[in-house]
C-alpha atoms as a printed R data frame, in Angstrom:
    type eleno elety resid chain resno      x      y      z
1   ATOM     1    CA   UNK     A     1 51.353 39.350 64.343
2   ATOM     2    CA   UNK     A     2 52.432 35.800 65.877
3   ATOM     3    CA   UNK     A     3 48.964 34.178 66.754
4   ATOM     4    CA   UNK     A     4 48.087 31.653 68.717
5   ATOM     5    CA   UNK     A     5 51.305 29.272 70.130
6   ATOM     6    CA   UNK     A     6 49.572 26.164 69.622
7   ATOM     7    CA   UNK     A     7 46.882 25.392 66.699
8   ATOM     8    CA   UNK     A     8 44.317 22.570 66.712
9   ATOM     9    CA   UNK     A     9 44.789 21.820 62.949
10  ATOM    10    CA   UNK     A    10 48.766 20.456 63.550
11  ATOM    11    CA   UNK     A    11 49.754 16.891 64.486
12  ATOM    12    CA   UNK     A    12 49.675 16.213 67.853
13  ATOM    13    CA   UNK     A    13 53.163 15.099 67.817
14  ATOM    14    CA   UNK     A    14 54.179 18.814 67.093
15  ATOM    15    CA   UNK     A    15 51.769 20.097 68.989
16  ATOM    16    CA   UNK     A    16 53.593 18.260 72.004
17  ATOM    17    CA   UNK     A    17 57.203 18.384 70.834
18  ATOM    18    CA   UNK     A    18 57.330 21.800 69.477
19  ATOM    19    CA   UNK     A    19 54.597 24.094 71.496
20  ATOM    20    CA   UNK     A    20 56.744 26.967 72.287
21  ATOM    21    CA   UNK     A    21 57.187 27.441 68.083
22  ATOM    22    CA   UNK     A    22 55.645 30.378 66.932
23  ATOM    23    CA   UNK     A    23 57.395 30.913 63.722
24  ATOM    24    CA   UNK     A    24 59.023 28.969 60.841
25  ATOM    25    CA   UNK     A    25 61.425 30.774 59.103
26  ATOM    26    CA   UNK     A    26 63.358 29.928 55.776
27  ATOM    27    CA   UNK     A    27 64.876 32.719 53.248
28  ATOM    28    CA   UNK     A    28 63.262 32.589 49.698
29  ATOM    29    CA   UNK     A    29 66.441 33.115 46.813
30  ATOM    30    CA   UNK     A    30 65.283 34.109 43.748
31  ATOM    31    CA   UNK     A    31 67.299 34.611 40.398
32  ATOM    32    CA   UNK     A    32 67.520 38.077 38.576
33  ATOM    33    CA   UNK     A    33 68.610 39.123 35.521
34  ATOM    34    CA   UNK     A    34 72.553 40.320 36.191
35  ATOM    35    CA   UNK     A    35 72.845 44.273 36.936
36  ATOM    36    CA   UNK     A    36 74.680 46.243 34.678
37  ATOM    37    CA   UNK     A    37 76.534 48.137 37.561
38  ATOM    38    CA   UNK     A    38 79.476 46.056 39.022
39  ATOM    39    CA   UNK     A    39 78.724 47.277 42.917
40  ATOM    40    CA   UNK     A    40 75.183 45.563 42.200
41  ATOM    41    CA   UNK     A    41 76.205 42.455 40.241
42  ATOM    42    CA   UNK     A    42 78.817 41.922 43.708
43  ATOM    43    CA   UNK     A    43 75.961 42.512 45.892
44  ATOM    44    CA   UNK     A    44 73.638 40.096 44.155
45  ATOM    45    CA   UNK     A    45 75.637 37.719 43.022
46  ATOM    46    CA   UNK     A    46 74.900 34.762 45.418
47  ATOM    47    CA   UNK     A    47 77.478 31.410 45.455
48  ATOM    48    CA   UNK     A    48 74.862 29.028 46.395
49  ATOM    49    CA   UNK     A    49 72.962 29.464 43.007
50  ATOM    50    CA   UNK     A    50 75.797 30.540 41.110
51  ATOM    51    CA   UNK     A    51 73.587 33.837 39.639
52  ATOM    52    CA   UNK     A    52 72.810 36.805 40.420
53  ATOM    53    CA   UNK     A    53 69.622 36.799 43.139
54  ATOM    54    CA   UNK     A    54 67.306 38.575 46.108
55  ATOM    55    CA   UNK     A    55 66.553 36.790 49.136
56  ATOM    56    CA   UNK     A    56 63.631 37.752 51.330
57  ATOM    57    CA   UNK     A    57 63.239 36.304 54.881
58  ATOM    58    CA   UNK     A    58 59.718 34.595 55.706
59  ATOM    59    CA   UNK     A    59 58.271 33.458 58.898
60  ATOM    60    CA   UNK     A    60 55.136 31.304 59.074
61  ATOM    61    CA   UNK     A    61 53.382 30.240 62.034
62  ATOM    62    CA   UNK     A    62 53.670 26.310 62.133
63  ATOM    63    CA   UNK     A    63 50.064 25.771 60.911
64  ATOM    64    CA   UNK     A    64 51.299 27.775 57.306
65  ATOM    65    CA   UNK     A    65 50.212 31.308 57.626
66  ATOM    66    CA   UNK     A    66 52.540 33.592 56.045
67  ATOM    67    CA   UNK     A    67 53.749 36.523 59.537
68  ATOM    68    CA   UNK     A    68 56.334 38.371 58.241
69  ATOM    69    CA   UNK     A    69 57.957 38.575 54.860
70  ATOM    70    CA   UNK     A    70 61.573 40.612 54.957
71  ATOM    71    CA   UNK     A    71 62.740 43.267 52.698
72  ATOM    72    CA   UNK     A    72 64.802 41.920 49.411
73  ATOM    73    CA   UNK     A    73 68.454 41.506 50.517
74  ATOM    74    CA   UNK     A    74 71.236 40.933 47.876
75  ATOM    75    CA   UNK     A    75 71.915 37.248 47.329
76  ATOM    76    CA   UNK     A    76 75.345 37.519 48.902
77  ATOM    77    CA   UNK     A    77 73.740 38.542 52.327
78  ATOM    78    CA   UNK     A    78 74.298 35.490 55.000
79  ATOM    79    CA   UNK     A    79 70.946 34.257 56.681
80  ATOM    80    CA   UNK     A    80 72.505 36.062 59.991
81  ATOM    81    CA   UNK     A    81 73.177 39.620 58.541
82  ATOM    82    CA   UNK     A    82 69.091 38.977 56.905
83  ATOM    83    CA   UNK     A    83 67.504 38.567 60.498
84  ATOM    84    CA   UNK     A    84 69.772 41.096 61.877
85  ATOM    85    CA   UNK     A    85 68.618 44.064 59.445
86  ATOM    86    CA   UNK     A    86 65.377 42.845 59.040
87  ATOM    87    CA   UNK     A    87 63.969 43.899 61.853
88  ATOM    88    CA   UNK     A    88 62.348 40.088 62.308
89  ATOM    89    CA   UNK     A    89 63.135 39.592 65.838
90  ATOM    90    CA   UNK     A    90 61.603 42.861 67.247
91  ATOM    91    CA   UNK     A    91 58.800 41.284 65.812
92  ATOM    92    CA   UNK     A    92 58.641 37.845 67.989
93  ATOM    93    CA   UNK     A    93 56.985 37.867 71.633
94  ATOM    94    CA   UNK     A    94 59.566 37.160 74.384
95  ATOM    95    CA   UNK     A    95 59.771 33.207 75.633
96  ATOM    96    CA   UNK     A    96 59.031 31.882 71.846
97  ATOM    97    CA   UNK     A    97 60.983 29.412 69.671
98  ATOM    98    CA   UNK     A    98 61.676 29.266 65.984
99  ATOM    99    CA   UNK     A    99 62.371 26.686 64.091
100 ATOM   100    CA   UNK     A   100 64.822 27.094 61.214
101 ATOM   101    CA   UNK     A   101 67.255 24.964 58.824
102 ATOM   102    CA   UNK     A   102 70.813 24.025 59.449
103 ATOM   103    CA   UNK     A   103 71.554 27.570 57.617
104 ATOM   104    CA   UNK     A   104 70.700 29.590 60.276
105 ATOM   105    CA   UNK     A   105 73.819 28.625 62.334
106 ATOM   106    CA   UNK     A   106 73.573 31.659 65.102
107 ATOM   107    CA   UNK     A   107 69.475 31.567 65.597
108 ATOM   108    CA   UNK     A   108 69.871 30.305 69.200
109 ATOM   109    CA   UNK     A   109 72.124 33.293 70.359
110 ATOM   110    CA   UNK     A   110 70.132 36.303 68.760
111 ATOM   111    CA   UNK     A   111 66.628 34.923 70.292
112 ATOM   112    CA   UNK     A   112 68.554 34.537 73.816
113 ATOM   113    CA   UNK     A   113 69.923 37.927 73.045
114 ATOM   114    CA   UNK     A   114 66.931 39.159 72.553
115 ATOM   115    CA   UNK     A   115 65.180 37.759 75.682
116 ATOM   116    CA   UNK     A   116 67.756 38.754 77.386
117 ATOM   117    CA   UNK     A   117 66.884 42.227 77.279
């Protein structure tokens, strides 16, 4: 699924700096029209947009093809509980990196959990 580490097409300043990256990973939010059952609207409803939304993990390798896309999550799911249930690190290979945002606060520990295994 991850291909190739490095990728002749990216700046050589990545290239150098960031050659263990094999993924890029951001979650996608995206608004829905409010659910008419209560347990739903809570699940959905997500504080950062202030509506009721989905959010889908994606990974992309650092040259911009799309490697995994998640299942839809209720917009109240935290970035940690979305990699958790989604089944995205079983999908890494072992010594790899991923770069994230600032929003994926515990990224560091589940990939050394996972290697450590």
């Amino acid at each position: 699924m991850f291909i190739g580490k490095n990728s002749s097409r990216l700046p050589i300043p990545f290239r150098v700096r960031y050659k263990n990256v094999v993924s890029i990973i951001d979650c996608l939010e995206i608004e829905i029209e409010k659910p008419s059952n209560p347990i739903y609207q809570a699940m959905t409803w997500s504080d950062y947009k202030k509506c009721n939304t989905l959010k889908f993990l994606i990974s992309s390798t650092p040259d911009g093809m799309i490697t995994f896309i998640s299942g839809a999550f209720g917009g109240r799911a935290s970035d940690k509980e979305i990699i958790s249930q989604s089944n995205f690190l079983n999908e890494l290979p072992n010594a790899c990196a991923v770069m994230a945002d600032r929003g994926f606060k515990q990224i560091d520990f589940m990939l050394a959990k996972k290697t450590a295994f």
